[in-house]
TORKEPA-214415 format. One record per residue (C-alpha): residue in one letter; x, y, z; residue number from 1. Coordinates in steps of 0.05 Angstrom, whole numbers, plus 5000, padded with zeros to 4 digits. Layout:
<lumnus>
+----+------+------+------+-----+
: aa :    u :    v :    w :   i :
+----+------+------+------+-----+
:  a :    X :    Y :    Z : NUM :
...
+----+------+------+------+-----+
</lumnus>
This chain:
<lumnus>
+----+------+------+------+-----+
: aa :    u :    v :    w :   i :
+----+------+------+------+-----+
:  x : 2557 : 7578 : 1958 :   1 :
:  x : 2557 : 7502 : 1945 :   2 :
:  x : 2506 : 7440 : 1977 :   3 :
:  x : 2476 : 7380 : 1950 :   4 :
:  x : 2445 : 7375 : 1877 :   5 :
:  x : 2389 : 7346 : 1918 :   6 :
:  x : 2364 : 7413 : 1953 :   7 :
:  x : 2364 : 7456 : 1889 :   8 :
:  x : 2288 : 7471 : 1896 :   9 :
:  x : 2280 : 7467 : 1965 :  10 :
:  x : 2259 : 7543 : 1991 :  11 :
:  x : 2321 : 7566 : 2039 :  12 :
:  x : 2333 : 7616 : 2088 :  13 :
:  x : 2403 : 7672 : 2087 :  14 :
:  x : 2434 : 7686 : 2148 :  15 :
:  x : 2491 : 7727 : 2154 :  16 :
:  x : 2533 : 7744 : 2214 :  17 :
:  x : 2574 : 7800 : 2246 :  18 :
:  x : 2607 : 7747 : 2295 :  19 :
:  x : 2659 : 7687 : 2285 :  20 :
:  x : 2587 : 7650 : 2304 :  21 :
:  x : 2513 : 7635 : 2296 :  22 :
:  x : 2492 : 7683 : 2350 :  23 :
:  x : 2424 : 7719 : 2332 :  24 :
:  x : 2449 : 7780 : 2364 :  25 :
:  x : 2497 : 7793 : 2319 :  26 :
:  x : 2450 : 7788 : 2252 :  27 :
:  x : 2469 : 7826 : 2196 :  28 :
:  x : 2414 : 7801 : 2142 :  29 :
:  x : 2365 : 7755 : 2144 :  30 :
:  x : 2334 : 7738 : 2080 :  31 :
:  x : 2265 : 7723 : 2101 :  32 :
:  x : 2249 : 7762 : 2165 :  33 :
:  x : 2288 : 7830 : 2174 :  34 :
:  x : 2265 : 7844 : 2238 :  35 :
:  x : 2312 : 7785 : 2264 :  36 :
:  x : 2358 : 7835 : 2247 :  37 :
:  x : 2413 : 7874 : 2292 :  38 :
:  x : 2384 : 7945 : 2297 :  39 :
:  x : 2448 : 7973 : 2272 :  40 :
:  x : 2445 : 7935 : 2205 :  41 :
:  x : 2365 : 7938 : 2199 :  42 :
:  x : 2344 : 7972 : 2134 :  43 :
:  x : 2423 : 7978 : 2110 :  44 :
:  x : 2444 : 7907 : 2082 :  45 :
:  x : 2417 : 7866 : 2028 :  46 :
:  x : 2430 : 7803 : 1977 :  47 :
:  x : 2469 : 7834 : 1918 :  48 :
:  x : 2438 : 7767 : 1879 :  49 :
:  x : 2381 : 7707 : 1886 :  50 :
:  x : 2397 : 7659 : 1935 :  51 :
:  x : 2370 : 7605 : 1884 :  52 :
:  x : 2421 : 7623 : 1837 :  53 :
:  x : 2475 : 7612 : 1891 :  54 :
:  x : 2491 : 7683 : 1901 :  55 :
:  x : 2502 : 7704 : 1982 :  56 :
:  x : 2541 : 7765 : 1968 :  57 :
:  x : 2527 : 7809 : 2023 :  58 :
:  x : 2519 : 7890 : 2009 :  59 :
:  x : 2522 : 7941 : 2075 :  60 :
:  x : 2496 : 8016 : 2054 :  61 :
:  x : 2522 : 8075 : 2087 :  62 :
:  x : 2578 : 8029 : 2122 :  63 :
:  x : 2609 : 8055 : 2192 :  64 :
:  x : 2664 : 8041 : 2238 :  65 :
:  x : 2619 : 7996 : 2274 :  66 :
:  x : 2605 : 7954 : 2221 :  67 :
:  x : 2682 : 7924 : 2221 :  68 :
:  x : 2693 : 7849 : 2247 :  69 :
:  x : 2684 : 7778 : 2234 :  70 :
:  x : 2617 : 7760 : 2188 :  71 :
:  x : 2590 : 7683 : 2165 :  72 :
:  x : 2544 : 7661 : 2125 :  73 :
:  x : 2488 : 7612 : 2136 :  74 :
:  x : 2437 : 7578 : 2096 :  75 :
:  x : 2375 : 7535 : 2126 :  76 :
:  x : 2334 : 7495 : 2080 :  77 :
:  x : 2258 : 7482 : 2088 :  78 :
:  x : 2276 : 7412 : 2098 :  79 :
:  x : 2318 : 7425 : 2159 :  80 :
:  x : 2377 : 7420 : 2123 :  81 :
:  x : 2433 : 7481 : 2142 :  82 :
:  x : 2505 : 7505 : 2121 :  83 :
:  x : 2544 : 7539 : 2150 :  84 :
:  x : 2608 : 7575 : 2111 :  85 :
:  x : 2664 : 7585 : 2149 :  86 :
:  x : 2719 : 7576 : 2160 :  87 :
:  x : 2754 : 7622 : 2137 :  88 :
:  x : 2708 : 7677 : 2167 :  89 :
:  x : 2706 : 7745 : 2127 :  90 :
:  x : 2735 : 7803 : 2164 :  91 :
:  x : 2715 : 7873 : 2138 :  92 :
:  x : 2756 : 7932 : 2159 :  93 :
:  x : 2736 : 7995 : 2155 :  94 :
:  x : 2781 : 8061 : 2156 :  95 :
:  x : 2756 : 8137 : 2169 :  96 :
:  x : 2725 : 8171 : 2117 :  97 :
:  x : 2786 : 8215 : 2084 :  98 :
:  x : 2750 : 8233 : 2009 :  99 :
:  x : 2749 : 8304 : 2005 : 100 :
:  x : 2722 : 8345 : 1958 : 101 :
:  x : 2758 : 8388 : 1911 : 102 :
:  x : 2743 : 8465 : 1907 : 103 :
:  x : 2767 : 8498 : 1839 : 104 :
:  x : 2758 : 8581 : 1849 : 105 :
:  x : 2750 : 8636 : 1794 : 106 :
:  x : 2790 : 8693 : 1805 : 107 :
:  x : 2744 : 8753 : 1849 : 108 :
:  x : 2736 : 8820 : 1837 : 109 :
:  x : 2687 : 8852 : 1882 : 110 :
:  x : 2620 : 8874 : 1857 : 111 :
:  x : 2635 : 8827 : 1793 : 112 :
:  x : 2596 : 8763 : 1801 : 113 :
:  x : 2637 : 8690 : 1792 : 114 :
:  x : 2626 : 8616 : 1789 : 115 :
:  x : 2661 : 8566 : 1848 : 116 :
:  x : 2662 : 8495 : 1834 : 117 :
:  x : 2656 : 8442 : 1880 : 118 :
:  x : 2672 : 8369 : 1855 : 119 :
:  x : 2667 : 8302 : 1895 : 120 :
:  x : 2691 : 8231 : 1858 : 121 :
:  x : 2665 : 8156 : 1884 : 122 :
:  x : 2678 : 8093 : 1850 : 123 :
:  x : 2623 : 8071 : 1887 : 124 :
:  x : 2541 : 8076 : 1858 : 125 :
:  x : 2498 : 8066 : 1915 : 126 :
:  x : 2474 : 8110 : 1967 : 127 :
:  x : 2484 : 8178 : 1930 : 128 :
:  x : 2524 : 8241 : 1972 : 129 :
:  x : 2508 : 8306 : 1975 : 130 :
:  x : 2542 : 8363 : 1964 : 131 :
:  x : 2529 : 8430 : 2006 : 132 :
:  x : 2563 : 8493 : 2014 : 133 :
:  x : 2572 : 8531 : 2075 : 134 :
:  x : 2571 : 8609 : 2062 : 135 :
:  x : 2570 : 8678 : 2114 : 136 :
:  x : 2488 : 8680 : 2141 : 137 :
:  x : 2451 : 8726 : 2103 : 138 :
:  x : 2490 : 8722 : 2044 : 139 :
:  x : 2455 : 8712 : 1975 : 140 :
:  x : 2472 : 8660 : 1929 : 141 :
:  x : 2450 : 8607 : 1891 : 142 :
:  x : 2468 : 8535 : 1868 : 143 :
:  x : 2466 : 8486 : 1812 : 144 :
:  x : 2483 : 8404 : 1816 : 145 :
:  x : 2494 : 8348 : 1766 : 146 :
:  x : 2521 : 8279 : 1760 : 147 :
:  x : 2563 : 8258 : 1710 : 148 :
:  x : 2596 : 8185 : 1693 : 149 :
:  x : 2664 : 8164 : 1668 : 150 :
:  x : 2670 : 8093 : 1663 : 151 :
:  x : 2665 : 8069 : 1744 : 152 :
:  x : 2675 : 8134 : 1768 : 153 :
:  x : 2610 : 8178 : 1783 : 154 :
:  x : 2627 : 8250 : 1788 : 155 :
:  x : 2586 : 8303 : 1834 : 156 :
:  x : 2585 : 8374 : 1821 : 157 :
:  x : 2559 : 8438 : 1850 : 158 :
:  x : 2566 : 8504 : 1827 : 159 :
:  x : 2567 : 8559 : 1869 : 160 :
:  x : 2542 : 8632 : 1847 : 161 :
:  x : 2559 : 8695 : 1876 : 162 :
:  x : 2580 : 8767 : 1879 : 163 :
:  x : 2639 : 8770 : 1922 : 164 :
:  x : 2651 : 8844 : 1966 : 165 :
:  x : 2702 : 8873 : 1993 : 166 :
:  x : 2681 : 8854 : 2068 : 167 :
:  x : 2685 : 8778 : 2049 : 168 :
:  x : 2753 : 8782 : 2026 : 169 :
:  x : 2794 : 8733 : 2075 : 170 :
:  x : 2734 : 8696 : 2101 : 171 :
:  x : 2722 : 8622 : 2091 : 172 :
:  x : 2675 : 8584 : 2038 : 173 :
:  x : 2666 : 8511 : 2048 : 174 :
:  x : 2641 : 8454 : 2003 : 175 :
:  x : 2619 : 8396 : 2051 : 176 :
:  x : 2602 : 8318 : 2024 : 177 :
:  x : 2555 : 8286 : 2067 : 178 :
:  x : 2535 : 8209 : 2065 : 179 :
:  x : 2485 : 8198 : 2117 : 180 :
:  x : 2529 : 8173 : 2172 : 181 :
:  x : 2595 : 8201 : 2154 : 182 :
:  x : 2618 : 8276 : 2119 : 183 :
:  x : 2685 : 8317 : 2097 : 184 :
:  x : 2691 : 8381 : 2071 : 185 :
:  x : 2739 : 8440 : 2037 : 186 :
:  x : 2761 : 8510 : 2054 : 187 :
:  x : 2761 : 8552 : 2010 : 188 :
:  x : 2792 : 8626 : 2039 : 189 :
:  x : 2763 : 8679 : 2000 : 190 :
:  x : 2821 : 8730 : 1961 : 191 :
:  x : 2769 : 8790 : 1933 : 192 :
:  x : 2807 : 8833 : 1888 : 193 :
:  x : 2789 : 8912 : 1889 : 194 :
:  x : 2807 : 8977 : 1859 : 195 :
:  x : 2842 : 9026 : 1895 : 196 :
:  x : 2804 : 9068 : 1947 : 197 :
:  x : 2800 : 9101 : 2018 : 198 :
:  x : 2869 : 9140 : 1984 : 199 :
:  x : 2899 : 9195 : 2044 : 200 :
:  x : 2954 : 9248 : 2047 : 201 :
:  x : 2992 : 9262 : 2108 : 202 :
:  x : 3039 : 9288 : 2131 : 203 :
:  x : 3077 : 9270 : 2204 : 204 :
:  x : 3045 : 9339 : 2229 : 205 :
:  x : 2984 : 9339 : 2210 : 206 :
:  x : 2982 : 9269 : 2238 : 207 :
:  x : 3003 : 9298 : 2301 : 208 :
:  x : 2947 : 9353 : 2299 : 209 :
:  x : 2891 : 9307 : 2272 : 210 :
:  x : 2903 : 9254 : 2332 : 211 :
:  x : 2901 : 9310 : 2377 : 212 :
:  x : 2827 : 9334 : 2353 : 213 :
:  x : 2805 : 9259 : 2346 : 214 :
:  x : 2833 : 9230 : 2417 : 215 :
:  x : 2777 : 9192 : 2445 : 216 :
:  x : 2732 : 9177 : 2380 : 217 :
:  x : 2734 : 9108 : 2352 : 218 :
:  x : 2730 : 9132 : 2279 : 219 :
:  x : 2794 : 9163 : 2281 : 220 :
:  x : 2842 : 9093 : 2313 : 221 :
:  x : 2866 : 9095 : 2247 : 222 :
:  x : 2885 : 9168 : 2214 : 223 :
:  x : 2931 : 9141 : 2155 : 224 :
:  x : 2864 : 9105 : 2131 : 225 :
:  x : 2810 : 9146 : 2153 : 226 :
:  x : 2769 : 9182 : 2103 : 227 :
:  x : 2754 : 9240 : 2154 : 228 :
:  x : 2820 : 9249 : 2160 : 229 :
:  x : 2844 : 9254 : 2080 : 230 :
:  x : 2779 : 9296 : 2069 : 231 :
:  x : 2798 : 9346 : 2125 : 232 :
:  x : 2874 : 9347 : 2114 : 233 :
:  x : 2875 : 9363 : 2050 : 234 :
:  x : 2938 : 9417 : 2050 : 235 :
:  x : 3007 : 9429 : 2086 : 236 :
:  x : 3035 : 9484 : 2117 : 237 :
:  x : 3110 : 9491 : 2124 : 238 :
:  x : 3162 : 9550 : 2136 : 239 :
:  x : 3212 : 9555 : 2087 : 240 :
:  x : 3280 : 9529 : 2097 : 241 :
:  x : 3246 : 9472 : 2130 : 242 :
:  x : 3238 : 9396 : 2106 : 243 :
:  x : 3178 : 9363 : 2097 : 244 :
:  x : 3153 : 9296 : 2090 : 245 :
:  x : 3076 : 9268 : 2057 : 246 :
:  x : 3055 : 9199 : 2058 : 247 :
:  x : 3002 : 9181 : 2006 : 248 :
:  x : 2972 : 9116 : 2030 : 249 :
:  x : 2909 : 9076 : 1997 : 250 :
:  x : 2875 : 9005 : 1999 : 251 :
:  x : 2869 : 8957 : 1945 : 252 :
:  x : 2874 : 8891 : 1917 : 253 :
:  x : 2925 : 8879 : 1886 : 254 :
:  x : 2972 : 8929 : 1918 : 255 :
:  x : 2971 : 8994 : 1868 : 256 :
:  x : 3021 : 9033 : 1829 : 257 :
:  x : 3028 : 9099 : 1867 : 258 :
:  x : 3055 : 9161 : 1825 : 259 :
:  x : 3068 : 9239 : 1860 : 260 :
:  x : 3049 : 9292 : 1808 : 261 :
:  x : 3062 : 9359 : 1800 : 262 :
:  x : 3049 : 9410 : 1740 : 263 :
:  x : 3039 : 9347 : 1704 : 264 :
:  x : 3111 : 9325 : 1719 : 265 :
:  x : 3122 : 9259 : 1759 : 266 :
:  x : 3157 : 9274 : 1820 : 267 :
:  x : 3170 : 9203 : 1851 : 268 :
:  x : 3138 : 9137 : 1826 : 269 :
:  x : 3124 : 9068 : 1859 : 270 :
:  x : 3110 : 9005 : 1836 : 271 :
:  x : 3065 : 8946 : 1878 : 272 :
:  x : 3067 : 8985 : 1935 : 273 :
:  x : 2999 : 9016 : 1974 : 274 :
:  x : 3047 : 9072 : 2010 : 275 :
:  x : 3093 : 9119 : 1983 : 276 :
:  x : 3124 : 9181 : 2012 : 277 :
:  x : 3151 : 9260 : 1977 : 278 :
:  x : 3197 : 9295 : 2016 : 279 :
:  x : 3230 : 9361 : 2011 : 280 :
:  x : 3303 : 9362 : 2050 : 281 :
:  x : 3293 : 9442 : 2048 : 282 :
:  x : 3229 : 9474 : 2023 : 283 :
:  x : 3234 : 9554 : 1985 : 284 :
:  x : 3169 : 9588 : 1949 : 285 :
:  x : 3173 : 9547 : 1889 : 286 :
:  x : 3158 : 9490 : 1925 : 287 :
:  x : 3087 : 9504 : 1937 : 288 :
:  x : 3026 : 9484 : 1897 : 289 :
:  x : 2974 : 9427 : 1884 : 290 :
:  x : 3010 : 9360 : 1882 : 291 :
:  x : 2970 : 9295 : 1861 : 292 :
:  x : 2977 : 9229 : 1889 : 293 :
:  x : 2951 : 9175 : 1838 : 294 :
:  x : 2948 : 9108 : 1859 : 295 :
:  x : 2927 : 9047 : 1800 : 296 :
:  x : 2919 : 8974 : 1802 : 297 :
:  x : 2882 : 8933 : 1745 : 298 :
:  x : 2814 : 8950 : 1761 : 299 :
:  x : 2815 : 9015 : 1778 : 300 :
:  x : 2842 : 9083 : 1786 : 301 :
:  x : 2843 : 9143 : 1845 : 302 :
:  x : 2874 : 9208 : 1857 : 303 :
:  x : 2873 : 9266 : 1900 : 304 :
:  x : 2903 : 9332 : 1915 : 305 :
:  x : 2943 : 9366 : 1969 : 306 :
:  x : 2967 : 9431 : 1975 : 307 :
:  x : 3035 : 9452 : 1999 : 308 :
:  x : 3040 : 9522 : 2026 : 309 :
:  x : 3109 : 9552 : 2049 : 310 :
:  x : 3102 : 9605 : 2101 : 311 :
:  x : 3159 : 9659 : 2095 : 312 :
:  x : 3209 : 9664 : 2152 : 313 :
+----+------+------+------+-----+
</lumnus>
């Protein structure tokens, strides 16, 4: 900002303008009386230096779409003396708020309790952002924040504590930055780990049999994973000379290792696989017995029995 040696003590006046003009609607600071101010820009622009040192820089907090255009500056001095600085007029443009923050995610075991990060960068040291995270209601959890500096870049963290379950596995966890007129966020889908459990043995008859007993109850839609089911079912009946087939089925995270036993010998074995089936082209007598289905993943381990009878033609 330049003028005459002359006027370097005379008290003076700031003026700046969201228009290609002096039009006092359009005010976006005044340096001695604020409420000449536009309403949008009241309480969100200031002088980044002293006006007697030259300095007009103009700072806008919190900045919004709305705040794009043409601005001017203006200085009046007490003696009626003013100076106006343009052309060329300033054009700001502003763009959508696209920052997002950056999620960085433990691995989750259910019932074990883990750390998720939340990180959000800005060059920029004024108004400060916050960062929130959006969880299921109800749930219980707990979280830390700090603010860390490298060089121009101010770094915001939060830290998110919890102890994942099985019933959260697939849902969503977001980490939301929020400036007070504009916000972005990150998803986070939730991918709980669990041992192997709700483990059944069937068989295609005893499917048949079991749906038959359970039509029209809503605890048995599903009879490959319903407990009721494995807990009831818990043999085979077959005539000899017949084939059979048994489906040992369980639910985990990762998918498990299933193994058939019998008398300690491993019938049939599969790897990364939650279903895996014995079958018997033509059952005799020395086919029946306790068989055990094991299934194993790497946090945990489940078995159960079944036992095949033959019935004599």
């Amino acid at each position: 900002m330049r003028y005459p040696s002359n006027l370097n003590k005379e008290p003076r006046t700031g003026i700046w303008y969201n228009s290609e003009t002096n039009n006092d609607k359009n005010v976006a600071l005044h340096s001695k009386n604020a409420r000449k101010e536009s309403t949008k820009f009241r309480h969100r622009t200031r002088l980044s230096g002293d006006l007697g040192d030259s300095d007009c820089s103009l700072v806008i907090d919190d900045v919004t779409l709305q705040d794009a255009g043409p601005y001017f500056f203006r200085v009046n001095f007490g003696g009626g003396d003013r100076f106006n600085y343009h052309p060329p007029v300033t054009q700001l443009h502003v763009t959508d708020f696209t920052d997002k923050p950056r999620i960085f995610s433990a691995e989750m075991v259910a019932g074990h309790p883990v750390n998720v990060t939340c990180s959000f960068n800005t060059t920029f040291n004024g108004t400060t952002p916050t960062l929130t995270w959006v969880t299921r209601t109800g749930e219980p959890s707990s979280a830390s924040h700090r603010v860390t500096q490298w060089g121009d870049t101010w770094t915001y963290t939060s830290v998110l504590s919890l102890t994942p379950a099985l019933k959260h596995h697939g849902q969503n966890l977001t980490c939301r930055v929020t400036y007070p007129t504009v916000s972005s966020s990150q998803i986070l889908t939730l991918n709980v780990q669990y041992a192997p459990q709700n483990l059944s043995i069937t068989s295609p008859r005893q499917r048949e049999q079991f749906l038959g007993q359970c039509k029209g109850r809503k605890l048995c839609s599903d009879p490959l994973l319903s407990p009721e089911f494995a807990n009831i079912y818990s043999w085979v009946s077959v005539k000899e000379g017949n084939s059979a087939a048994i489906l040992c089925s369980v639910q985990s995270l990762p998918t498990s290792n299933l193994t058939w036993r019998h008398l300690g010998v491993t019938l049939n074995t599969t790897r990364s696989s939650n279903k895996l089936w014995m079958e018997f082209p033509q059952l005799t007598r020395q086919d029946a017995g306790v068989y055990q289905c094991v299934a194993e993943n790497e946090h945990g381990t489940v078995e159960r029995d079944v036992t095949l009878t033959v019935e004599c033609e």
